[in-house]
PAGU-380072 format. One record per residue (C-alpha): x negated, y, z negated; residue in one letter. Coordinates in steps of 0.001 Angstrom, whole numbers, padded with zeros to 6 digits, always signed. Each point is the difference from the previous one (the first is absolute). Layout:
<nodes>
XYZA/...
</nodes>
This chain:
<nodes>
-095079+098948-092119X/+002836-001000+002236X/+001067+001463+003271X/+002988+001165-001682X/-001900+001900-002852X/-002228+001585+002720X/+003102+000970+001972X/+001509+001853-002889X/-003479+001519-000996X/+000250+001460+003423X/+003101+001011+000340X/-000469+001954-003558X/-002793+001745+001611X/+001797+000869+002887X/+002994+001577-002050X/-002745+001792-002196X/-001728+001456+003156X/+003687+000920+001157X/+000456+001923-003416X/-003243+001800-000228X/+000402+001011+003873X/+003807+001340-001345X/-001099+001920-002653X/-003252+001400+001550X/+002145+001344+002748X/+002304+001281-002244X/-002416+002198-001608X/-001624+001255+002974X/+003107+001382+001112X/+001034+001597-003190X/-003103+001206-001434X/+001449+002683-002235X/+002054-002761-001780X/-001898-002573-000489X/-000190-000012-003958X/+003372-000980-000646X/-000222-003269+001323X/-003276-000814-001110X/+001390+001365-003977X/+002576-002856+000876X/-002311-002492+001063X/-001963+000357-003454X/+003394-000341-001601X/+001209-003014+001991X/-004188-001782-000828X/+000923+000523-003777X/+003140-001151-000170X/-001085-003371+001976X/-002902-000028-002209X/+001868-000503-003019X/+002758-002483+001804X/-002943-002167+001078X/-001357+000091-003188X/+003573-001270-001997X/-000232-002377+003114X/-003550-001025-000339X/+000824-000800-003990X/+003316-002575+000855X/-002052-001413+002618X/-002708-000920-002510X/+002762-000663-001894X/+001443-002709+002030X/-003497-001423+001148X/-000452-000820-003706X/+003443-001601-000849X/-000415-001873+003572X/-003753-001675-000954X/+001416-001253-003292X/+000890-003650+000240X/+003973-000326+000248X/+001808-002129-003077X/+002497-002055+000482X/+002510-002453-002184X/-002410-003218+001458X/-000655-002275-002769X/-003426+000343-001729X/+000177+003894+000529X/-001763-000173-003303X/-003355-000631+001224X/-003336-000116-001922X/-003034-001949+000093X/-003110-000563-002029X/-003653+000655+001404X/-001616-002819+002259X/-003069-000840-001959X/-003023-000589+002026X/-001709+000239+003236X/+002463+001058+002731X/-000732-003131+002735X/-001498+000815+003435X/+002870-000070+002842X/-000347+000681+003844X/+000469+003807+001081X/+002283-001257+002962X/+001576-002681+001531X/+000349-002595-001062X/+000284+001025-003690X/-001853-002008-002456X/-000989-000431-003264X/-003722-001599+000502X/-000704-000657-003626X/+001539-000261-003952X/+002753-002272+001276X/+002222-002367-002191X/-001377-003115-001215X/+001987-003116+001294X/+002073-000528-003102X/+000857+003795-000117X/+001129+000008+004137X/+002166-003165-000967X/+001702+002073-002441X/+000701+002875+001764X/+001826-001648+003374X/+002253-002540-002444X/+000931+002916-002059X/+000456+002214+002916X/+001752-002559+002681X/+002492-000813-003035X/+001726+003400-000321X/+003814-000304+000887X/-000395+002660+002705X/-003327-001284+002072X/-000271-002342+002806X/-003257-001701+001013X/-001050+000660+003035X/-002822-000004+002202X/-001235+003731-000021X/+000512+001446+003866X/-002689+002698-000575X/-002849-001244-001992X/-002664-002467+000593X/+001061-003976+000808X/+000855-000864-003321X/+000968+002655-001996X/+003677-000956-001425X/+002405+002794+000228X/+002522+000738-002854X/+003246+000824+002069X/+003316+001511-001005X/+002649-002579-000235X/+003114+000395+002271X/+002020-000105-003474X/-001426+003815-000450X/+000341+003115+002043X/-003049+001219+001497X/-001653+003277-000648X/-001521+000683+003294X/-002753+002581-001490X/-001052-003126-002063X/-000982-002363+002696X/-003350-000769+001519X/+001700-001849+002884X/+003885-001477+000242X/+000645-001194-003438X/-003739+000134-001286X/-000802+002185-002361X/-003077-001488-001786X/-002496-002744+001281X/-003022-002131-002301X/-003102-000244+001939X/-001154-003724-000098X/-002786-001044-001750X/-003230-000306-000253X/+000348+003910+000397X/+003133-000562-001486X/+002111+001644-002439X/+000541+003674+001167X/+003214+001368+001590X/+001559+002356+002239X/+003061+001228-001503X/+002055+003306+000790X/+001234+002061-003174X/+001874+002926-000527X/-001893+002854+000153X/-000453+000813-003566X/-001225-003493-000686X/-002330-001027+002566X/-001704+003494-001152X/+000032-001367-003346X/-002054-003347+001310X/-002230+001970+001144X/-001138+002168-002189X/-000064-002572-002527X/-002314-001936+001757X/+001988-002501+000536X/+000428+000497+004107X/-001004+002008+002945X/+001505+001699+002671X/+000752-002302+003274X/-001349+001720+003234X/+003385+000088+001236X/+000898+001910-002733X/-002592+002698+000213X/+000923+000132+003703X/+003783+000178-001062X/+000924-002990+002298X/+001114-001829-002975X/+000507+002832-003265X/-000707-001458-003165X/-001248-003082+001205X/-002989-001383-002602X/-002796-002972-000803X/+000557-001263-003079X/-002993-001119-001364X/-000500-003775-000435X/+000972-001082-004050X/-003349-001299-001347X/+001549-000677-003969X/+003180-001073-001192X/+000150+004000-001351X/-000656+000555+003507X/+003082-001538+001055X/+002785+000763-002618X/-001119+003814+001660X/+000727-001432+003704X/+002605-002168-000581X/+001782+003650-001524X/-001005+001746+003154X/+001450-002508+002206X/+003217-000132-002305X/+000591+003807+000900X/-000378-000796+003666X/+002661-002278+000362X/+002639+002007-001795X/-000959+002855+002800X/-000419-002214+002458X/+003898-001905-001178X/+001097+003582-000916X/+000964-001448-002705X/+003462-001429+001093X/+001203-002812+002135X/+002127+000579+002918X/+003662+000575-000082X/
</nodes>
């Protein structure tokens, strides 16, 4: 709790003291009519009751409306995918986050970065964040920047090299890095959970060609955030 918090705790316990000290002195001096202002006080505790009740129900209101993923007119707000089949791979609790095993086969990696370096709106670029040789997929100056989209600068997604290669770390909007991960297809990052970086997700590593029609869609919906879907004026 911060000093702050414990300074108003106090000073609420203070101005409570203060009241009960008021009131209590109050009554001693007018014993004989005491009962109308404690009739009032019972009034005034119902009344409150039922205003903190209406005001208990729209906060719970609001709480619920607030934890619900915000939609927006980004491309690829349309945003379903099918079940990972399979064991979900083994991946580092911390830092650094890796995927230790079920990585892409050679032919399968090569696939992914030419398909994924060739998009009009990525640039190639040394990742600043990940390990020495992961190969960031920046946002080209042609495109406005989404700041809640980036990793770092201009990167929003980076391929971890191989031979543990193949996964990502990509940041989605909210409603679809959820849906990565409860399709298997992802798990939190730990700055994510820790909400240095909301939203922020492993993708896993694409083992089959399936595999990677399904990540190749998931990266697709991260570069229309990340673009916001216009270039600049």
């Amino acid at each position: 709790m911060s000093s702050t918090s414990n300074a108003a705790t106090k000073n609420d316990r203070q101005l409570l003291a203060r009241s009960r000290f008021r009131v209590g002195g109050m009554r001693d001096r007018r014993r004989g009519s005491w009962w109308p202002l404690a009739l009032l006080a019972v009034l005034f505790a119902l009344i409150g009751g039922a205003c903190a009740g209406d005001s208990d129900t729209k906060s719970d209101e609001a709480s619920t409306t607030a934890a619900e993923p915000k939609q927006d007119d980004t491309p690829g707000a349309d945003f379903s995918l099918p079940p990972r089949m399979g064991e979900k791979p083994t991946v580092t609790d911390g830092i650094p986050h890796v995927q230790l095993d079920e990585n892409s086969p050679d032919d399968v990696f090569e696939m992914l970065t030419e398909w994924a370096f060739s998009l009009e709106a990525v640039v190639e670029r040394p990742s600043r964040v990940s390990l020495p040789g992961a190969r960031a997929l920046t946002l080209s100056f042609e495109f406005t920047a989404r700041p809640t989209a980036m990793i770092f600068g201009r990167e929003f997604a980076h391929i971890h090299p191989q031979p543990e290669g193949g996964s990502l770390h990509i940041r989605l909007r909210a409603d679809q890095a959820t849906e990565v991960v409860d399709r298997g297809w992802g798990e939190w990052h730990p700055f994510a959970l820790d909400g240095t970086l909301p939203n922020l997700v492993m993708v896993y590593a694409p083992r089959t060609d399936e595999d990677l029609e399904v990540v190749q869609k998931i990266i697709e919906n991260a570069v229309a955030y990340a673009s916001s879907g216009s270039p600049p004026e």
